[in-house]
Z-matrix of the N, CA and C atoms (Angstrom, degrees):
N
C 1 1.447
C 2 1.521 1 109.26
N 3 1.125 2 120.91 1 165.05
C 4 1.758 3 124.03 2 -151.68
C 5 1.587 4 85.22 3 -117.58
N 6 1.298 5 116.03 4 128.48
C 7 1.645 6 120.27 5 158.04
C 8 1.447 7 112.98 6 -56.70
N 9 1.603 8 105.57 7 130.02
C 10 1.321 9 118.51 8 175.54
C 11 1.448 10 107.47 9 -105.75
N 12 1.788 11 112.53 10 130.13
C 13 1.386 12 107.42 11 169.23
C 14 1.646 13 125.19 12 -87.44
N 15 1.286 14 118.41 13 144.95
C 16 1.231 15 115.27 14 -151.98
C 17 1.309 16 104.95 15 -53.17
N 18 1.134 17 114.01 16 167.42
C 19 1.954 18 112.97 17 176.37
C 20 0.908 19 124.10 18 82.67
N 21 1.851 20 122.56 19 -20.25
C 22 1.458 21 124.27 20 -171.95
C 23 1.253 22 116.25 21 -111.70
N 24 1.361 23 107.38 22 176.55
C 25 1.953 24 101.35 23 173.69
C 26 1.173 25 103.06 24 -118.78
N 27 1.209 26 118.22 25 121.21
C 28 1.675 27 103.16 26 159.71
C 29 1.752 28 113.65 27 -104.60
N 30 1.308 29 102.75 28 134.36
C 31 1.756 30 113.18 29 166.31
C 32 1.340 31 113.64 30 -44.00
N 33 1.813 32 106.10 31 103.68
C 34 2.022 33 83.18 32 164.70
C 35 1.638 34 111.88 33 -95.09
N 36 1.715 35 111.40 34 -4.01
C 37 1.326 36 85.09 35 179.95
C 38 1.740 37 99.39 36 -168.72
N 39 1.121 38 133.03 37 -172.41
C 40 1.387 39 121.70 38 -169.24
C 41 1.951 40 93.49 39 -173.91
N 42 1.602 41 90.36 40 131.71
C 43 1.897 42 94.25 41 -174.56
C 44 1.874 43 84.49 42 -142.66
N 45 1.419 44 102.86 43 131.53
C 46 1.434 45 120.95 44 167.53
C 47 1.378 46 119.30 45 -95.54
N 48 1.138 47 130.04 46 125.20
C 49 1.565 48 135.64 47 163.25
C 50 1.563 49 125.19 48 -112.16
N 51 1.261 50 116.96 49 175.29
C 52 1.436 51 120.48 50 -176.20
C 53 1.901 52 102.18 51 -82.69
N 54 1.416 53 117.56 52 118.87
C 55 1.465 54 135.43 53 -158.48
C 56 2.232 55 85.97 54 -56.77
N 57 1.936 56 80.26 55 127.49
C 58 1.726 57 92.60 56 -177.22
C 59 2.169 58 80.83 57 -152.18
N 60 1.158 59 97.23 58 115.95
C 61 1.276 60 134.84 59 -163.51
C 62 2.010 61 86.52 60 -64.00
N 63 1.454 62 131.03 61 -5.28
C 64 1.885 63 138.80 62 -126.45
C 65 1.787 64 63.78 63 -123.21
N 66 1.391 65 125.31 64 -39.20
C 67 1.642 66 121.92 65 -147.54
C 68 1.282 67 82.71 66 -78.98
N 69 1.050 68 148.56 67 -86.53
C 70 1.881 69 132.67 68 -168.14
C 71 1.028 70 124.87 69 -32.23
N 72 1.375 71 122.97 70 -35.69
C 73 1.375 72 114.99 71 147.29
C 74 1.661 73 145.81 72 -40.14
N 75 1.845 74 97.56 73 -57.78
C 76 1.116 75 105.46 74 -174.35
C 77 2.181 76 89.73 75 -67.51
N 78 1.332 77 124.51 76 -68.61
C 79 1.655 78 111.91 77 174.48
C 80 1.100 79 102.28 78 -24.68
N 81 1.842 80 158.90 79 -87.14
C 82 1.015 81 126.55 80 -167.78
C 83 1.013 82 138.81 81 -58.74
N 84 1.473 83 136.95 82 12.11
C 85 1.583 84 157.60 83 179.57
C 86 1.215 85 93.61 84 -95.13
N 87 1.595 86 122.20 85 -63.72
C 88 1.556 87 126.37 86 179.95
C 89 1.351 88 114.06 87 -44.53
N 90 1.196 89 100.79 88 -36.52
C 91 2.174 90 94.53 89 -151.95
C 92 1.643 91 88.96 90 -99.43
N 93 1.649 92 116.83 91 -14.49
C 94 1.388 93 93.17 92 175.70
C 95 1.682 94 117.43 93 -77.39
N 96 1.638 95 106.74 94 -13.78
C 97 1.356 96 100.12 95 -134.69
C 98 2.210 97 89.63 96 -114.24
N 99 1.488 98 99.17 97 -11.49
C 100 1.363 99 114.36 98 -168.87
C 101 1.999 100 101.97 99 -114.68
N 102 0.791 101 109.33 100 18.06
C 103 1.773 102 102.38 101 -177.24
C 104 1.828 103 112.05 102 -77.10
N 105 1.606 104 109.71 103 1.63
C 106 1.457 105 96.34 104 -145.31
C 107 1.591 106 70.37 105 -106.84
N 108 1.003 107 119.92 106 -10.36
C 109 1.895 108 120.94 107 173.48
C 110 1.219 109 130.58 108 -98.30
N 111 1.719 110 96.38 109 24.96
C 112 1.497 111 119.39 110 -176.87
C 113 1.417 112 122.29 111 33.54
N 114 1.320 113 103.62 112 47.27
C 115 1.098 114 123.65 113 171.61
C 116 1.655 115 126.41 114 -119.58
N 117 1.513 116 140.65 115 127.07
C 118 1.400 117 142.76 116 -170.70
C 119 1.373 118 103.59 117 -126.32
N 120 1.108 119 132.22 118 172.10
C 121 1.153 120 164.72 119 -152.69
C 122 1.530 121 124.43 120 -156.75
N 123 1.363 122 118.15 121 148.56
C 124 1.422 123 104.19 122 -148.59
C 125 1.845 124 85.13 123 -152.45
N 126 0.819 125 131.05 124 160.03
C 127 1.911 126 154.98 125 176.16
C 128 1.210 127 127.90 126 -149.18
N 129 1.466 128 116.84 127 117.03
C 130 1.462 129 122.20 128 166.71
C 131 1.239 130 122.35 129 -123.40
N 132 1.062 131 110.11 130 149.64
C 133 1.751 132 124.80 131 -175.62
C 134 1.504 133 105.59 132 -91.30
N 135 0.852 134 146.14 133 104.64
C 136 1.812 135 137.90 134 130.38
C 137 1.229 136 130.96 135 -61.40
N 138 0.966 137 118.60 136 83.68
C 139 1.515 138 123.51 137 -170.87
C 140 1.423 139 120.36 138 -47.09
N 141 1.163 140 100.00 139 -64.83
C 142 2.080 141 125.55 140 158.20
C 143 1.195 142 104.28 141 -5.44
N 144 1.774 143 117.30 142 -72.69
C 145 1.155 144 115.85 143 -160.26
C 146 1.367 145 115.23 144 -107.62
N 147 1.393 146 100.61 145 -0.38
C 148 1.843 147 109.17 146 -163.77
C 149 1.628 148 118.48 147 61.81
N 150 1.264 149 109.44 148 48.71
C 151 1.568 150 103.87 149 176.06
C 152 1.503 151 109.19 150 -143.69
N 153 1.169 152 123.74 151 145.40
C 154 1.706 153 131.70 152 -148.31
C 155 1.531 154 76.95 153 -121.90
N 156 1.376 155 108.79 154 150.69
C 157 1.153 156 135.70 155 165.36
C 158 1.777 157 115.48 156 -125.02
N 159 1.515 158 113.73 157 155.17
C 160 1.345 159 117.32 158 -150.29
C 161 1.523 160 97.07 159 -131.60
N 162 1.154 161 130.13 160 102.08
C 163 1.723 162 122.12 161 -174.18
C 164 1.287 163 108.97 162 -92.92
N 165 1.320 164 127.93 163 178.10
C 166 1.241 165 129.61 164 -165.50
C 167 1.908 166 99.03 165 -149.76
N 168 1.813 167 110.16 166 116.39
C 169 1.649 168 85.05 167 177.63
C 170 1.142 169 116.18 168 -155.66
N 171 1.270 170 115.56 169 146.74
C 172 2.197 171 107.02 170 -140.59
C 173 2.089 172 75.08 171 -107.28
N 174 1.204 173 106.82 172 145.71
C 175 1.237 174 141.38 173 168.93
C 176 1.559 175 123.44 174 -127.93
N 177 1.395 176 114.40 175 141.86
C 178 1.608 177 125.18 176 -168.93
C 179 1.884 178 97.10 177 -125.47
């Protein structure tokens, strides 16, 4: 695992799917329910192609 300096986020990982409006949800379920494992969650829209992407990002 890669040392994180305090304050920052680093990306551990990133998965794209076909855009389902249900995925912001489930990320706010995650990041409410997973923060104490210094861990966040992240969502993007691509409009272009219609596909949401899901980030993953460890915090100290």
């Amino acid at each position: 695992m890669t040392e994180v300096k305090e304050g920052k986020l680093e990306l551990i990982t990133s998965k794209s799917f076909p855009a389902n409006d249900d995925l912001v949800r489930i990320v706010d379920f995650l990041n409410k329910n997973l923060k104490y494992k210094n861990i966040m969650f992240g969502i993007t829209k691509d409009k272009q192609n219609n596909q949401m992407s899901i980030n993953i990002y460890e915090f100290q």
